[in-house]
C-alpha positions in Angstrom: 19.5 21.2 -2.5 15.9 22.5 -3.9 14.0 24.2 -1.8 10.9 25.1 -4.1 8.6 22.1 -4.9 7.1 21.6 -8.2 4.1 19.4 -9.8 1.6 19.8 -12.7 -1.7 20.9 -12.3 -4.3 22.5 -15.1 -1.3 21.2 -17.7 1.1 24.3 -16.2 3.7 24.1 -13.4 2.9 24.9 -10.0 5.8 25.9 -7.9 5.6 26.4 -4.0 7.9 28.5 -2.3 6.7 27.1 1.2 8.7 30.3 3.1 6.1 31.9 1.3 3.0 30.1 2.5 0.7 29.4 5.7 0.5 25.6 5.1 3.0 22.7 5.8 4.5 20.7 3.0 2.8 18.0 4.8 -0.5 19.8 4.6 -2.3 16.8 2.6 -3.2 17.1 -1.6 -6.7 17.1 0.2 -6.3 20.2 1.9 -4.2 21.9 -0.8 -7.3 21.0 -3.4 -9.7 22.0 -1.1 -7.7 26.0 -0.6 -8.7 26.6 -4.2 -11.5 28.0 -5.5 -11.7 25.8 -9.0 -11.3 22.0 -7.4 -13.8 21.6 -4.7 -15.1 18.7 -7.1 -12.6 16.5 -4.2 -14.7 15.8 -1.3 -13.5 14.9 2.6 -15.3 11.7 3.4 -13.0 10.1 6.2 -9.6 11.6 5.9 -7.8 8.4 7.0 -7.9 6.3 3.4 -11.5 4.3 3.9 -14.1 6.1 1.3 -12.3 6.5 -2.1 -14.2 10.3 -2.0 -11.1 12.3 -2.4 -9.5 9.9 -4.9 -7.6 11.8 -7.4 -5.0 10.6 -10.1 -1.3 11.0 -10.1 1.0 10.6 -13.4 4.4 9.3 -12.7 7.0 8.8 -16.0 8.1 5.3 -16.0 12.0 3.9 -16.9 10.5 4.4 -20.6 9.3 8.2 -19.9 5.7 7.1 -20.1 3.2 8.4 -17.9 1.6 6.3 -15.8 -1.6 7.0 -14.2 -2.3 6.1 -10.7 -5.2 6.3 -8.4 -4.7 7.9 -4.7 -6.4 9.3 -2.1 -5.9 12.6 -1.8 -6.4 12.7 2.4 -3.3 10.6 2.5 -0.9 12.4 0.5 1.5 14.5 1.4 1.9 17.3 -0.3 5.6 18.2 -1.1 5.7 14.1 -2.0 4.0 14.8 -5.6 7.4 16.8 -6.6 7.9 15.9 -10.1 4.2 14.2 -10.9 1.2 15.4 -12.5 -1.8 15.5 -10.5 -5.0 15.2 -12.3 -8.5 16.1 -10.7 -12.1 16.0 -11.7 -12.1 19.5 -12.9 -9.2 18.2 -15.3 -11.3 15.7 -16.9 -14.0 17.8 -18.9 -12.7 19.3 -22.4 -14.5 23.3 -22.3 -14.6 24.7 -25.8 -16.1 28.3 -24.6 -19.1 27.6 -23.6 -19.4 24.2 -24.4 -18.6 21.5 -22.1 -17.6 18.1 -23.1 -18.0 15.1 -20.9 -14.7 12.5 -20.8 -15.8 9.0 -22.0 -15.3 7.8 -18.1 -17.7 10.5 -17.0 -20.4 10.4 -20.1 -20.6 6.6 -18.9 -22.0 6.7 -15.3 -24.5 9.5 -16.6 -25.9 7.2 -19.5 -25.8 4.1 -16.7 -27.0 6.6 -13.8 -23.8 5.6 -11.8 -24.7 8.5 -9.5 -27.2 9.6 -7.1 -26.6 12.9 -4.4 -23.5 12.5 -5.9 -20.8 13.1 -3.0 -19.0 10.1 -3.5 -18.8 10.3 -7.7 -15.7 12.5 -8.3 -13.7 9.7 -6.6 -15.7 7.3 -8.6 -14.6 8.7 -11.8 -11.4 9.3 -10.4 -10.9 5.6 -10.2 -12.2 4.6 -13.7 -10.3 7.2 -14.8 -7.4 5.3 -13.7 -8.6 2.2 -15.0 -9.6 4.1 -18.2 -5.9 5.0 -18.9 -4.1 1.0 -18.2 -4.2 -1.2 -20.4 -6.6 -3.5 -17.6 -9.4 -5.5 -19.1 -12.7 -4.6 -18.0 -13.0 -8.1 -16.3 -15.0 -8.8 -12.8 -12.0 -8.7 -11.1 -10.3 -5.7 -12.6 -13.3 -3.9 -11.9 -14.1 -4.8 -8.3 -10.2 -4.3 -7.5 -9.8 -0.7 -9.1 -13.6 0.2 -7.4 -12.7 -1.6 -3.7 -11.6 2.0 -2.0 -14.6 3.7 -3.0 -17.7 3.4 -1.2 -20.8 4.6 -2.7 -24.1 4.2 -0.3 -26.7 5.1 -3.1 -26.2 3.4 -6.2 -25.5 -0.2 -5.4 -22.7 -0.3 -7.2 -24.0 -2.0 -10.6 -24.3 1.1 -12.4 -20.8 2.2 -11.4 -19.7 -1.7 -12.9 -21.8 -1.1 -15.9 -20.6 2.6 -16.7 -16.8 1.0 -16.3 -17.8 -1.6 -18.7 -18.9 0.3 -21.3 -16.0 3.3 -21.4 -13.4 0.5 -21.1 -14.3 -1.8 -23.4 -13.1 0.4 -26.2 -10.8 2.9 -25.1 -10.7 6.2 -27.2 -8.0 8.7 -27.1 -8.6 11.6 -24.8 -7.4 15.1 -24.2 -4.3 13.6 -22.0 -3.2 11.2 -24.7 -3.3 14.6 -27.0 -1.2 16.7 -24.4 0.8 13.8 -23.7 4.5 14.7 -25.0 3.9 18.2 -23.4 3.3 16.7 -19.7 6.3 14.4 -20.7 8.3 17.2 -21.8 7.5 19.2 -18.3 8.1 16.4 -16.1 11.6 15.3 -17.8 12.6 18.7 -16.8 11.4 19.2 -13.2 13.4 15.8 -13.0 16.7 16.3 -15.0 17.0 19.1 -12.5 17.8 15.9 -10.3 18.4 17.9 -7.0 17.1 16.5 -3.5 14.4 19.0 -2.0 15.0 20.6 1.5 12.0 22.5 2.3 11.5 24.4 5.1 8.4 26.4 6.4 8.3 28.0 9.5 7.1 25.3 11.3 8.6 22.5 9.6 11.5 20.8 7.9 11.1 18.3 5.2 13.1 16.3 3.2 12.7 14.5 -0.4 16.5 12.8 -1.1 16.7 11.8 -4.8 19.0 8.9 -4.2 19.9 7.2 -1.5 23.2 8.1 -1.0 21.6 11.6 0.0 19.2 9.7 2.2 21.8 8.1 4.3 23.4 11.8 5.0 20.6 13.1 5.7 19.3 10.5 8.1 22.8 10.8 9.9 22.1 13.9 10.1 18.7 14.3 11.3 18.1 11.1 13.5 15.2 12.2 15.2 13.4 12.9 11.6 10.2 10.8 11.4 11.1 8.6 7.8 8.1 8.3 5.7 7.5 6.5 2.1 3.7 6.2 1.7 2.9 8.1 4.4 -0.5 6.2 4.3 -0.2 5.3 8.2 1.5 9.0 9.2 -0.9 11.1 7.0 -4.1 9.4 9.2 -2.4 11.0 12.8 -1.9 13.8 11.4 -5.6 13.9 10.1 -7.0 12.4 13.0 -4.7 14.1 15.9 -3.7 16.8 14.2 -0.3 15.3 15.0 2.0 18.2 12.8 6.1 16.4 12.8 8.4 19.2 12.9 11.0 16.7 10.7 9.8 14.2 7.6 12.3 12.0 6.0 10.6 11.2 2.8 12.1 8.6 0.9 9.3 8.2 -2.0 11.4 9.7 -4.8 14.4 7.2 -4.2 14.8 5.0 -7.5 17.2 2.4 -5.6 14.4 1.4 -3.3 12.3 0.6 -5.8 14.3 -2.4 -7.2 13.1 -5.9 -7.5 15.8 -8.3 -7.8 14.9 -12.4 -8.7 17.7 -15.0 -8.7 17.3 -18.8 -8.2 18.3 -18.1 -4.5 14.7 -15.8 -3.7 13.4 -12.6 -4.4 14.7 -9.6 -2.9 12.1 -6.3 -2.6 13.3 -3.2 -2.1 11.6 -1.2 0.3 10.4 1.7 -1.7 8.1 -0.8 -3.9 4.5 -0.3 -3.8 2.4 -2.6 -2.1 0.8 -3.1 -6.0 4.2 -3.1 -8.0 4.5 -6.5 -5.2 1.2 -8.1 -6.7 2.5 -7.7 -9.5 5.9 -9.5 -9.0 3.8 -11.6 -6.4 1.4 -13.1 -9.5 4.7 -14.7 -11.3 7.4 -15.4 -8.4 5.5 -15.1 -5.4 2.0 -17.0 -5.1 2.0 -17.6 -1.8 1.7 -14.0 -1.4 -1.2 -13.7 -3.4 -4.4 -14.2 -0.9 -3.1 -11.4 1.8 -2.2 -9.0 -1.4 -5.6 -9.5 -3.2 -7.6 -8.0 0.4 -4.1 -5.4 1.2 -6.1 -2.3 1.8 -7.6 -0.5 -1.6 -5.6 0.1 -5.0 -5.7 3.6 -3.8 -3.1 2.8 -0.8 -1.7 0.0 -2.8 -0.8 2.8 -4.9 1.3 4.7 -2.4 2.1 1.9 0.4 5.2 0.3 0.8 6.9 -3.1 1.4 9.0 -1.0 3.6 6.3 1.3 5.6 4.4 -1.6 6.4 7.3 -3.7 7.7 8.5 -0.6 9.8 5.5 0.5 11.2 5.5 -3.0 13.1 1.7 -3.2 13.6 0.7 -6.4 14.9 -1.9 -6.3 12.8 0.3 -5.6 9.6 -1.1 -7.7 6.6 2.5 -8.5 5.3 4.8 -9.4 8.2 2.7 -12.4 9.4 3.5 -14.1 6.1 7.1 -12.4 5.2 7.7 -14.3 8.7 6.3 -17.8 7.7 9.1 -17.4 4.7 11.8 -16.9 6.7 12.2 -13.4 5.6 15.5 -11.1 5.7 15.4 -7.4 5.9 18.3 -5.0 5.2 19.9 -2.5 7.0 21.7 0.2 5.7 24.2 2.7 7.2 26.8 5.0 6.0 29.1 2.5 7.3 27.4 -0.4 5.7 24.9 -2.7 5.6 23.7 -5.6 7.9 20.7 -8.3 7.6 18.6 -9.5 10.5 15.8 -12.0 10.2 12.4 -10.2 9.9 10.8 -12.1 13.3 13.9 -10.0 15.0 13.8 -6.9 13.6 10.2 -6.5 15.2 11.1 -6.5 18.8 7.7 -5.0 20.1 4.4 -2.7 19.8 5.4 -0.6 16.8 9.0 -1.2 17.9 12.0 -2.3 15.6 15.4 -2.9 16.1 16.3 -0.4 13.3 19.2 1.9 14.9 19.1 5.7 14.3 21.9 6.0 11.6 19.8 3.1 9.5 17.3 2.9 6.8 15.7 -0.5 6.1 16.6 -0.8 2.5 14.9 -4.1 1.5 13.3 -7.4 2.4 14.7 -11.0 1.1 12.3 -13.6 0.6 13.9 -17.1 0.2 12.7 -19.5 -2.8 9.5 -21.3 -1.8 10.1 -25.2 -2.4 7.7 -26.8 -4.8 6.2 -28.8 -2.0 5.6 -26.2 0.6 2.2 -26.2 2.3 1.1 -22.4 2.6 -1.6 -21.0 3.7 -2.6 -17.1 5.1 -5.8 -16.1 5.4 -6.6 -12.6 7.9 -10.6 -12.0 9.5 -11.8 -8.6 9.3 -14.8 -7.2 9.6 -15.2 -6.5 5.7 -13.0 -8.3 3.0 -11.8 -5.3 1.4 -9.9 -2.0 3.0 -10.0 -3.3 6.6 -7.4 -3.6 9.2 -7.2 -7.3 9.9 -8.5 -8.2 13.5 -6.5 -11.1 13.8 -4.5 -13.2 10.5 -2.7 -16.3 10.4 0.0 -17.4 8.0 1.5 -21.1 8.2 4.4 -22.4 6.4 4.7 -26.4 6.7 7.1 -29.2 5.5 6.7 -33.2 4.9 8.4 -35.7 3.6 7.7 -38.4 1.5 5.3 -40.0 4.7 3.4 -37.1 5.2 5.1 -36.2 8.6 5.8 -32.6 9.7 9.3 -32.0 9.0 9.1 -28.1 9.8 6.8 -25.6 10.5 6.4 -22.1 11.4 3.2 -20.7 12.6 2.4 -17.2 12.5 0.0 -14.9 14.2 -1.3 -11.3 14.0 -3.6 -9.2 16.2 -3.1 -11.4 19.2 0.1 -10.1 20.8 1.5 -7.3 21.0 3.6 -7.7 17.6 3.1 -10.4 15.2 4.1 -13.8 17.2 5.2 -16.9 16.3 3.3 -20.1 18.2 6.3 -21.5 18.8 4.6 -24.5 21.2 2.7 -25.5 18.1 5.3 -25.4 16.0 7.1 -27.8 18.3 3.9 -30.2 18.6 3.5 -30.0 15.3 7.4 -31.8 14.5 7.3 -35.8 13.6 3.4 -36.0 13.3 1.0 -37.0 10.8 -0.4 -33.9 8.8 -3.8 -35.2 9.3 -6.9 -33.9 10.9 -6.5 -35.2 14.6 -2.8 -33.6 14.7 -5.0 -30.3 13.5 -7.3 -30.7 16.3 -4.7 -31.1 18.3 -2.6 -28.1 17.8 -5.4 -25.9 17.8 -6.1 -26.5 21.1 -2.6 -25.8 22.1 -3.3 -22.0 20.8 -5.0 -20.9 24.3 -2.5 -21.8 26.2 0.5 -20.0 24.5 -1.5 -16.4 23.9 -3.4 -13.7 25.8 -5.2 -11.8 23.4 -6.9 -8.6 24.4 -10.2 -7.2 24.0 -10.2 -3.6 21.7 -12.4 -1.7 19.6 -12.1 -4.4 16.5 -12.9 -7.5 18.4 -13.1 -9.3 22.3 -10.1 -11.7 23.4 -12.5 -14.4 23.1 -13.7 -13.7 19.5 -9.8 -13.5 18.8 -8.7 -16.6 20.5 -11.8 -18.3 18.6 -11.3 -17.0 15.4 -7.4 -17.8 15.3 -8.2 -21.7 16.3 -10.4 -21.9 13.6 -7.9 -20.4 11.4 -5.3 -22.6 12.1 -8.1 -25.8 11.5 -9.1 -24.0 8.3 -5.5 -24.0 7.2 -5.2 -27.9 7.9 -8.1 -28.3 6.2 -6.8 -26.9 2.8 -3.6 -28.8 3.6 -5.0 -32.3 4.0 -7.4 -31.3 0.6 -4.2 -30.7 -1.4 -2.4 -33.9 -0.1 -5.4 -35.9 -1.2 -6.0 -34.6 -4.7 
């Protein structure tokens, strides 16, 4: 195994010898950026994911060897987890010729729009168009608002920042990465044809980057106590926040296998390595139902980086995705040296951030079964702002009728008010052999009170939580009873 990590930066190779240095390979991009005299341009705004000001791009080669460019934030990235990538800054984006400087199209746009005011949030700002800049995204409303969601701007107003994305992506022109573009490619192909799993070790930490996931199997087998990371998104924040430093990392970003998306006529299966976009992507052609939740999942920035698998395992009960992988009957796998096993998802989570995964096992991938045509879905989560919030309590119902209209089956889901996300299994029960009408809505909503205690915490009272879930379950009724009439 490798012990030296390696990434582009300033179109050269940077290798780390981390025997050699004071910081961790967990010490985030942020930090690392922040060491060097020539990219300060990345600013510290929250250091838990919430402000977009230390957004910076990372280019990954595709199955086709094309670069992809990505925006992240830089406070939530590990730093040996960019092995192999090319990570691209503000400083990266002007062309110098001597003395002359000359602005990149994303850049020369917010200054002819005035897309910027004292200025501390506009490096990530261009860091995200910049991003947008280099897909092949229309400049729509929705593209826009969705690539500019994790960055936060209190000056502006945001319409100059729309306008200036308007007008540098509504006719592309090639830039000084499309010109070095078969040089990166050439770099990258050969930091990864090297193809060996990293083991790094500083002297105050061990981490490890398997390249497949055979590796990752004998590795977690033989470190059990190693904390297993894919996003990091969640782990990066302690250790920002607490200054919680893991002596072990298990990080399983680089492993292709995970990453698989499988679709037969039987369901879709996810693997767990796939980023919380890639699945909005799949989600926007085989999984609709999906779609609501995914549109308000934290920022493209986390979306990025996040995984199907982190946020299954991290078994928040206020998790955006398990609430509604539940309501679908949802299957995870298990994988050991020995083998693999499957457990249904409302299992697996057996408590507060508690799972039933063993310590020789890695959760490999989630099954979702096919959705009948004529399922009644609906998931919907309240927060305190629509976009890049923690949900304070969400709700995701899955019902079935026949030809009368009478509930056949149902499961009823709810997050943030236990301490995992719960079933309402006395609902569910009520809810068998009646009318899907509004009195049986009334009805069941009622029943809510008596089968949950929710508690009162720093995102909401009991009773604003026990409100606000009986009015989403009539909410959901009412969008069922409106598609049954139309």
């Amino acid at each position: 195994m490798a012990d030296v990590l390696k990434f582009v930066l300033d179109d050269r190779v940077v290798a780390i010898d981390f025997s050699k240095e004071t910081f961790r390979p967990s010490t985030t991009v942020l930090n690392y950026l922040r060491s060097m005299p020539h990219h300060l341009g990345v600013k510290e705004g929250c250091a838990e994911g919430d402000c977009g000001a230390c957004t910076v791009v990372l280019g990954e080669l595709d199955e086709n060897h094309t670069i992809r460019y990505k925006a992240v934030d830089s406070c939530l990235l590990f730093l040996a987890s960019i092995h192999g990538k090319h990570l691209v800054t503000i400083e990266n984006l002007v062309v110098r010729n001597g003395h002359e400087l000359r602005l990149h199209p994303v850049q020369q746009a917010l200054v002819d729009n005035h897309g910027s005011q004292c200025g501390f949030c506009t490096p990530g700002v261009v860091m995200s168009l910049f991003s947008l800049y280099k897909s092949d995204k229309l400049p729509t409303r929705k593209n826009l608002t969705d690539s500019l969601a994790g960055n936060l701007c209190r000056c502006t107003g945001y319409q100059p920042i729309m306008d200036a994305a308007v007008q540098c992506c509504k006719e592309r022109m090639p830039d000084q990465f499309d010109e070095n573009r078969e040089a990166i490619v050439k770099v990258l192909m050969e930091i990864k044809s090297e193809g060996e799993s990293l083991s790094i070790e500083s002297m105050v930490q061990r981490y490890l980057l398997p390249a497949n996931l055979q590796e990752a199997m004998k590795l977690r087998a033989q470190f059990p106590k190693a904390k297993i990371i894919a996003g990091a998104t969640d782990t990066a924040i302690r250790q920002n926040k607490t200054h919680e430093y893991l002596q072990e990392i298990l990080d399983l970003s680089h492993i292709s296998e995970l990453e698989e998306v499988q679709v037969t006529d039987k369901g879709v299966f996810i693997g767990a390595g796939v980023k919380i976009e890639k699945l909005k992507e799949v989600a926007s052609e085989h999984l609709k139902h999906l779609l609501p939740i995914l549109d308000v999942f934290a920022s493209q920035q986390i979306r990025n980086v996040a995984t199907v698998g982190g946020n299954i395992v991290t078994a928040s009960p206020v998790g955006d995705l398990i609430p509604p992988l539940i309501a679908l009957k949802s299957v995870v796998e298990l994988t050991s040296e020995i083998g693999k096993r499957q457990l249904d998802l409302e299992q697996f989570i057996t408590g507060y951030r508690q799972t039933n995964l063993q310590p020789d096992e890695l959760l490999t991938g989630v099954f979702i079964p096919k959705m009948p045509a004529d399922l009644h879905f609906f998931v919907e989560k309240v927060s305190t702002r629509r976009d890049l919030d923690i949900s304070t309590v969400s709700l995701s119902v899955a019902l079935k009728t026949n030809g009368e209209g009478i509930v056949v089956d149902a499961v009823v889901v709810l997050g943030g008010m236990a301490e995992r996300p719960k079933r309402a299994l006395l609902v569910e029960r009520d809810l068998i052999g009646k009318l899907l009408n509004w009195e049986t809505a009334k009805e069941v909503a009622a029943m809510l009170e008596k089968e949950f205690s929710p508690i009162s915490d720093a995102r909401s009272t009991w009773q604003y939580r026990a409100l606000a879930a009986r009015n989403l379950l009539l909410k959901a009724f009412e969008h069922f009873i409106a598609i049954k009439k139309n």
